[in-house]
C-alpha positions as CSV (number, residue, x, y, z in Angstrom):
1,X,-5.6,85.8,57.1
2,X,-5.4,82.1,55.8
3,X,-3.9,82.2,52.4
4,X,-3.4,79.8,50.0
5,X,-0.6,79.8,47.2
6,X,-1.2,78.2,43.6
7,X,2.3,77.6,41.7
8,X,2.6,75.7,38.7
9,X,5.0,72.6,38.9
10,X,7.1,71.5,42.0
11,X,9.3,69.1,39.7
12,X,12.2,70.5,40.1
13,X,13.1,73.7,42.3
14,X,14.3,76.5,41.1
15,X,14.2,80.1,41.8
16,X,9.9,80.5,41.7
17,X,10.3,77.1,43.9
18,X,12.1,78.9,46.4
19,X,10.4,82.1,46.5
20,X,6.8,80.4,46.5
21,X,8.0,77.9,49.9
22,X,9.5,80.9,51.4
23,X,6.3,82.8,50.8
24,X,4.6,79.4,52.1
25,X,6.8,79.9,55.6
26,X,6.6,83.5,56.0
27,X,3.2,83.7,55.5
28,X,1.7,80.7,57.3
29,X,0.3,79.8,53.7
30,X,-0.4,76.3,52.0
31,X,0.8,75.9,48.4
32,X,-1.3,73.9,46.1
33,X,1.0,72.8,43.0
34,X,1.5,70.0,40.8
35,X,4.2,67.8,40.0
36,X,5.2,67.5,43.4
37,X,8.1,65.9,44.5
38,X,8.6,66.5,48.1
39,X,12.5,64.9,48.3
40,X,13.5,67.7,45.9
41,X,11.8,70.1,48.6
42,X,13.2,69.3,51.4
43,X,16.8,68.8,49.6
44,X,16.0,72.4,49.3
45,X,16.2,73.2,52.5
46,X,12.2,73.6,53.2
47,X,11.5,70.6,55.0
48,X,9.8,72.5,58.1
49,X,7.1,73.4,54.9
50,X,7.0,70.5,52.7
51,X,3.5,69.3,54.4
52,X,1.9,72.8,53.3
53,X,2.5,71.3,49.5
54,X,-0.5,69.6,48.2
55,X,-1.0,68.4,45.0
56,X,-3.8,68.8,42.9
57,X,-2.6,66.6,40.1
58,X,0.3,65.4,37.6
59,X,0.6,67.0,34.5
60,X,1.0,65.1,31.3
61,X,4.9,64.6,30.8
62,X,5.3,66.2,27.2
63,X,6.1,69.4,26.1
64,X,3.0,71.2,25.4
65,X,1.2,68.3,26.6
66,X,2.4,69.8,29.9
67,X,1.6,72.9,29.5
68,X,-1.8,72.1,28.2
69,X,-2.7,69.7,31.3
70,X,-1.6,72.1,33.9
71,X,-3.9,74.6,33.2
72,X,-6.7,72.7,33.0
73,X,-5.6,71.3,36.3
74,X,-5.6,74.9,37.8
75,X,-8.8,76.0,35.7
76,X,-10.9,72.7,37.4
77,X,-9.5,73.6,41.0
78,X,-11.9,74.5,43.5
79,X,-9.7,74.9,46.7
80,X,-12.5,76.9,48.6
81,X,-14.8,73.4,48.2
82,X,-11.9,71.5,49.8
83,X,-10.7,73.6,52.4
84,X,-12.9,75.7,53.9
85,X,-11.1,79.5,55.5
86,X,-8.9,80.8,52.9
87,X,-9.2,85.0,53.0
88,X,-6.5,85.5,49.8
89,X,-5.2,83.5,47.1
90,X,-1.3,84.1,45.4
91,X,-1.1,83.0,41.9
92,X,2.5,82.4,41.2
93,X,3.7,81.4,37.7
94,X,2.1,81.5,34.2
95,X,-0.2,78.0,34.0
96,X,-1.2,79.0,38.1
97,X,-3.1,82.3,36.7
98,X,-6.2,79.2,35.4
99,X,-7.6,79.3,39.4
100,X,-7.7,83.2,39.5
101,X,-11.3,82.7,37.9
102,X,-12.5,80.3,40.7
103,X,-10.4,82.0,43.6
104,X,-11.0,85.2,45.0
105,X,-9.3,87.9,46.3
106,X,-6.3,87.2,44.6
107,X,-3.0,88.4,43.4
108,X,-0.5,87.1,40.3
109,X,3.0,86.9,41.8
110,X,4.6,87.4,38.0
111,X,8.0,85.7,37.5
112,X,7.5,86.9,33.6
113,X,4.7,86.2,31.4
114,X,4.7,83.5,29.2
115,X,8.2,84.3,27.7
116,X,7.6,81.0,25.0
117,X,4.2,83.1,24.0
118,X,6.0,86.5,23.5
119,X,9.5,87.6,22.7
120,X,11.3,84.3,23.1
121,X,8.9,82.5,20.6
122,X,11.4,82.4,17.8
123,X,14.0,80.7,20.5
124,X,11.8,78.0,21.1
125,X,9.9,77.6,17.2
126,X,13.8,77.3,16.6
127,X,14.4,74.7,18.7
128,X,11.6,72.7,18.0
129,X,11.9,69.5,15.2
130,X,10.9,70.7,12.0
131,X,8.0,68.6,12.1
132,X,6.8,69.9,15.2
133,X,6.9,73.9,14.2
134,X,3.4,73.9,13.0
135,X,2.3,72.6,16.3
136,X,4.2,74.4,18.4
137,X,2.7,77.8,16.3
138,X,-1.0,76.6,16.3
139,X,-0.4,75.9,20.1
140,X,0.9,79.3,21.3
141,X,-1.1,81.1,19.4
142,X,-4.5,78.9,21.0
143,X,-2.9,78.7,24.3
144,X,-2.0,82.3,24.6
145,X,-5.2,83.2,23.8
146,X,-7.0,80.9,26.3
147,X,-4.1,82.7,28.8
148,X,-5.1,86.1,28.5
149,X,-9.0,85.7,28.8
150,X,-7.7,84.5,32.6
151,X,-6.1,87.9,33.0
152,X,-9.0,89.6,33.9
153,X,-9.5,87.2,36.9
154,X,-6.4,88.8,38.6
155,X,-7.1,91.6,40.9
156,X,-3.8,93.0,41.9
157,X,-0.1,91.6,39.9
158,X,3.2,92.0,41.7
159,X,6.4,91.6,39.4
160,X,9.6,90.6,40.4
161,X,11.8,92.9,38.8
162,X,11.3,96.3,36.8
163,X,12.1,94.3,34.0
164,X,9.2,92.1,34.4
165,X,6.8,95.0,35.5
166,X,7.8,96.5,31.7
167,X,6.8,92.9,30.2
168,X,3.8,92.9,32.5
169,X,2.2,96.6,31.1
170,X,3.7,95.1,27.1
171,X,2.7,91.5,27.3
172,X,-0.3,91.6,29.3
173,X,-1.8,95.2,28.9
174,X,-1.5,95.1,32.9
175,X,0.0,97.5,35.7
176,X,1.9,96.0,38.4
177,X,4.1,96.9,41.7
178,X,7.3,95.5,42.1
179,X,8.5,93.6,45.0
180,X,11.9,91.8,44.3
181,X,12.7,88.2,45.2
182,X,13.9,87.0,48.4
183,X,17.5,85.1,48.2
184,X,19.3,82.6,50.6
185,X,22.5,83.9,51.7
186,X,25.5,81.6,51.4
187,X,28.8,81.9,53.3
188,X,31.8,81.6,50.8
189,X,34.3,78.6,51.8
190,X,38.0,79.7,52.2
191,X,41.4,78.1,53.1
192,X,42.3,78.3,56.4
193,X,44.2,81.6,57.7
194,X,43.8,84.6,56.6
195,X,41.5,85.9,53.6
196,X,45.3,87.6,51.7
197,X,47.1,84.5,52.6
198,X,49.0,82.9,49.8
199,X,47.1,79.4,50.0
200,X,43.7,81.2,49.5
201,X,44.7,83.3,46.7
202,X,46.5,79.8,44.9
203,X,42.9,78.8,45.3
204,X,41.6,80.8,43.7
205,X,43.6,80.8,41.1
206,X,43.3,77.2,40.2
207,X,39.3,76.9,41.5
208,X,36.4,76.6,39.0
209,X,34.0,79.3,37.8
210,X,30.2,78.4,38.7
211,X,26.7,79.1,36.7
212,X,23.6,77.9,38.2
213,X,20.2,77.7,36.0
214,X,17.5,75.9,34.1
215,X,19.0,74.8,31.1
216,X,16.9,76.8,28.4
217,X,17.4,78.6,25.0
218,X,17.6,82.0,26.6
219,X,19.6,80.7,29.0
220,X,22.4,81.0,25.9
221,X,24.4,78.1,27.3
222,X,26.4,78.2,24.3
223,X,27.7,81.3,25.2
224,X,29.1,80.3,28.4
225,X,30.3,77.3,26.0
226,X,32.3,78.9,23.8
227,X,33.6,81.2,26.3
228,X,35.7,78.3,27.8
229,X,36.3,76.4,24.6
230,X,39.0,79.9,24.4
231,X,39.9,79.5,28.0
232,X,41.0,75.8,28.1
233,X,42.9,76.2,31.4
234,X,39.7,77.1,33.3
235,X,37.2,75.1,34.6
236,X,33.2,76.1,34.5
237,X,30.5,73.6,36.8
238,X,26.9,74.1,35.1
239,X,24.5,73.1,38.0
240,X,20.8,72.8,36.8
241,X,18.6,70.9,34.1
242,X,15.2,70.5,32.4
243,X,11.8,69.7,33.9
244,X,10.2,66.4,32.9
245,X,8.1,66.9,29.7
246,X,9.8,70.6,29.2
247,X,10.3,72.1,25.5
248,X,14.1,72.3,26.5
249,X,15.3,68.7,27.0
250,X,16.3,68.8,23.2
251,X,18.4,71.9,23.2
252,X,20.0,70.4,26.9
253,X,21.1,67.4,25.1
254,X,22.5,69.9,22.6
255,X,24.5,71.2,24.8
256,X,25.9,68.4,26.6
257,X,27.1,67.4,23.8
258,X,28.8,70.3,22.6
259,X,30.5,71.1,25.8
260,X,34.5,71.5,25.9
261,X,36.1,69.1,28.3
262,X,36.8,71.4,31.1
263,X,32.9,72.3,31.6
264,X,31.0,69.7,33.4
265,X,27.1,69.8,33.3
266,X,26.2,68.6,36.6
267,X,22.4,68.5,36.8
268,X,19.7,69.4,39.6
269,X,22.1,69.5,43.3
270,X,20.7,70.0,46.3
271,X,20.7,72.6,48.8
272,X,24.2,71.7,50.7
273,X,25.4,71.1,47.3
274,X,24.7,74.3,46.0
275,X,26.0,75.7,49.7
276,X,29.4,74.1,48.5
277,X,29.4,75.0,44.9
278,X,28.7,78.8,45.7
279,X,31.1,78.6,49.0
280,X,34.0,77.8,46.5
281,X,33.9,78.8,43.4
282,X,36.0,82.2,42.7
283,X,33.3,83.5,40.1
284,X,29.5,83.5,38.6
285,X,28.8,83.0,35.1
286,X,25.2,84.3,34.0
287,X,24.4,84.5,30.1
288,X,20.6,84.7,30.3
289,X,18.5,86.7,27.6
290,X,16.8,90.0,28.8
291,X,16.8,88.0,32.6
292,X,13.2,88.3,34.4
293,X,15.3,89.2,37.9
294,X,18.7,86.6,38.3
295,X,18.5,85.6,42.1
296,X,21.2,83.0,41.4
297,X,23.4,86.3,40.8
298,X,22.4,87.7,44.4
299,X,22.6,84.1,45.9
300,X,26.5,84.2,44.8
301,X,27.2,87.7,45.7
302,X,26.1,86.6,49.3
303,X,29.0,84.4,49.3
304,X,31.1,87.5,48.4
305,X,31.2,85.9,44.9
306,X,31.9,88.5,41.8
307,X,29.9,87.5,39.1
308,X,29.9,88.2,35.4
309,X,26.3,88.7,33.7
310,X,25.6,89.6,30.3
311,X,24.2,94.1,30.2
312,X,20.5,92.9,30.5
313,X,16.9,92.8,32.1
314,X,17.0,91.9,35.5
315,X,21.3,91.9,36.0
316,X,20.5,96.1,35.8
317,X,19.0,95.8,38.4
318,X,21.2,93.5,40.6
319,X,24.8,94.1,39.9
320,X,27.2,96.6,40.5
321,X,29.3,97.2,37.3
322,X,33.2,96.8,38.1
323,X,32.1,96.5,42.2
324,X,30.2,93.4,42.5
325,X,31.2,91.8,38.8
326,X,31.6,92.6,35.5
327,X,28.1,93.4,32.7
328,X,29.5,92.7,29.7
329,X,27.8,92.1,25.8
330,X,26.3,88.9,25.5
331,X,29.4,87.9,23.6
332,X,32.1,85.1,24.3
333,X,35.0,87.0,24.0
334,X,33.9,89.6,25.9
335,X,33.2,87.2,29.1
336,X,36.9,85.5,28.0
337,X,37.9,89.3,28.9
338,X,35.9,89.9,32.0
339,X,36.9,86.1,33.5
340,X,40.6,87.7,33.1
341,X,40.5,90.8,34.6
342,X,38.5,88.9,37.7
343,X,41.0,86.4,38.1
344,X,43.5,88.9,38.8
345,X,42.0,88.4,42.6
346,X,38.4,87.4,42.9
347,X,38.9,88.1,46.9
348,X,38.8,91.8,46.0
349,X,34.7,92.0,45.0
350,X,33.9,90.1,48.0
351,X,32.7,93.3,50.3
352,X,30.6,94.8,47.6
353,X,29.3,91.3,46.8
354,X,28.3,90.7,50.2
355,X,26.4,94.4,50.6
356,X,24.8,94.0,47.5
357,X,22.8,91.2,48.6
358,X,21.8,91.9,51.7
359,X,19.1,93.8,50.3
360,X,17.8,91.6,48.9
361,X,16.6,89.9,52.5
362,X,13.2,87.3,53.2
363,X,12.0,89.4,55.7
364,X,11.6,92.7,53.7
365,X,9.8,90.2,51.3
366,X,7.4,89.1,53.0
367,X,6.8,92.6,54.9
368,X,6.2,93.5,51.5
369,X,4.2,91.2,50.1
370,X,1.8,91.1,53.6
371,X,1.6,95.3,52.6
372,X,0.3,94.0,49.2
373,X,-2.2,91.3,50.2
374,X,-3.6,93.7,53.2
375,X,-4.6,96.7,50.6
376,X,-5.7,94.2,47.7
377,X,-8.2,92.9,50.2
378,X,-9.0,96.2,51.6
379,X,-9.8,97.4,48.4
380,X,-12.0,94.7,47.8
381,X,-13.8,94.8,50.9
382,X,-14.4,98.5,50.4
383,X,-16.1,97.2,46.6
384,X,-18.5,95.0,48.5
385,X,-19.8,97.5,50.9
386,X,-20.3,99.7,48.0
């Protein structure tokens, strides 16, 4: 089968970035985005892809603005009058779900709905200027209902997590299967000699605690913030930003400014980069709200990482409590507590770590997802004949 993939930006890459391109490669598939910026892509690591990535436009840069352009982008695309011999089309994202109507069979690869147009609407309406808040309502509430007349369009929705699948059937009045994310596996970076010997464990000792995401308001940054404002003798690396023309970039600048001296934002790295930063750091910080899934959790258990996550959504479903980490309330005090009882000897999680995420492997995802595309389209071949 020719497929063809519709994702909504390729700004920045993130964790949908990385799924959709290995999706793209597993699958033989082309990827039809916006926003594309193919030196982020193959910084990635995805160069052997980055000609399946074709644009279809540029969105307008400003927040709702944005939003607004990309789905009529995606609503105006007619792929099948461009490129003739797709069988199956792979909505991933919220603003993709705009070509379901014009593109058939299809499936919605669900990251989360809208989470701006559901439960983290008071986040962002708090966020947002005071001038702004009457847009920003009048918008969500249009928007959102412009979204979900596109549900319909979507044959067959795949979610991420079981967290997402239970915002799926809430949200959008939809069932869905779940099929969890692929991750990279990293290789942690240790001092030579042995794993016990004195050097390594000094280094770990004195090393830097790591938290990789996009820089939003259910993100809680400010968590992670205040955390090490009480733990002045540690040192946390934030890697990850804001896309161009994103609701966040206010609440980013907020928090770059009210960072103690020993964090350091450090904005988007690349792939050997974030190979490095995971290879040596002796923890994971995660603070996200009610996380869709958290394959930046996986990505540093594969270095043999331990990470501490805040006791929600998608880190349920990911960590061991006390094996690969620590869940803890989404409170700074209690990650002060949980930083101190890891850095008693990080070394110690790194087995479980390791087992954890190799679970979590590309090739089960995409043996999975070709299962899900091969009985969507069965099913709708068996409608016709009917």
């Amino acid at each position: 089968m020719r497929i063809a993939i519709f994702h909504d930006f390729f700004g920045t890459i993130g964790g949908g970035e990385k799924l959709v391109l290995t999706l793209a490669k597993g699958l033989g598939a082309d990827v039809f985005t916006t926003d594309v910026d193919q030196d982020n892509i193959v910084k990635a690591g995805f160069g052997s892809v980055s000609s399946r990535v074709k644009s279809l436009g540029r969105t307008i840069p400003f927040p709702v603005l944005k939003q607004v352009s990309a789905s009529m982008i995606f609503s105006k695309a007619h792929v099948k009058a461009r490129v003739r011999g797709y069988d199956f089309y792979i909505m991933s994202g919220n603003w993709a779900i705009f070509a379901a109507k014009n593109h058939k069979p299809n499936m919605l690869y669900c990251h989360t709905p809208v989470r701006m147009f559901y439960e983290a609407y008071r986040d962002f309406l708090k966020i947002a200027p005071w001038w702004a808040k009457p847009f920003f309502a009048l918008w969500v509430r249009l928007h959102r209902a412009w979204l979900e007349k596109q549900l319909p369009h979507i044959q067959r929705i795949v979610a991420n997590s079981r967290n997402c699948q239970a915002r799926v059937r809430r949200d959008y009045k939809r069932q869905s299967v779940v099929i969890n994310p692929p991750i990279k596996h990293y290789l942690p970076i240790i001092s030579k000699g042995n794993r016990e010997s004195k050097g390594n464990r000094e280094r770990e000792r004195k090393g830097f605690w790591l938290s990789v995401n996009r820089i939003y308001p259910h993100k809680r940054i400010e968590l992670q913030l205040e955390a090490f404002r009480r733990m002045p003798a540690e040192k946390l690396l934030i890697a990850g930003g804001v896309t161009r023309g994103d609701h966040s970039k206010a609440y980013f600048a907020r928090m770059k400014k009210s960072k103690p001296a020993n964090v350091a934002f450090l904005g988007e790295v690349d792939e050997g980069q974030l190979e490095k930063l995971y290879g040596k750091c002796k923890g994971f910080i995660t603070t996200s709200k009610d996380e869709d899934f958290g394959m930046s959790v996986l990505e540093a258990m594969s270095a043999g990482k331990p990470v501490i996550a805040t006791a929600e959504g998608g880190h349920l479903e990911t960590m061991i409590d006390g094996k690969t980490g620590y869940l803890v309330k989404p409170e700074a005090e209690e990650i002060v507590k949980a930083a101190r009882r890891v850095g008693k000897g990080s070394g110690r999680f790194g087995e479980a770590c390791r087992k954890q995420a190799a679970a979590f492997s590309a090739n089960a995802f995409i043996k999975s997802m070709k299962k899900e595309i091969r009985r969507e389209a069965y099913a709708r071949k068996n409608a016709r004949k009917r």
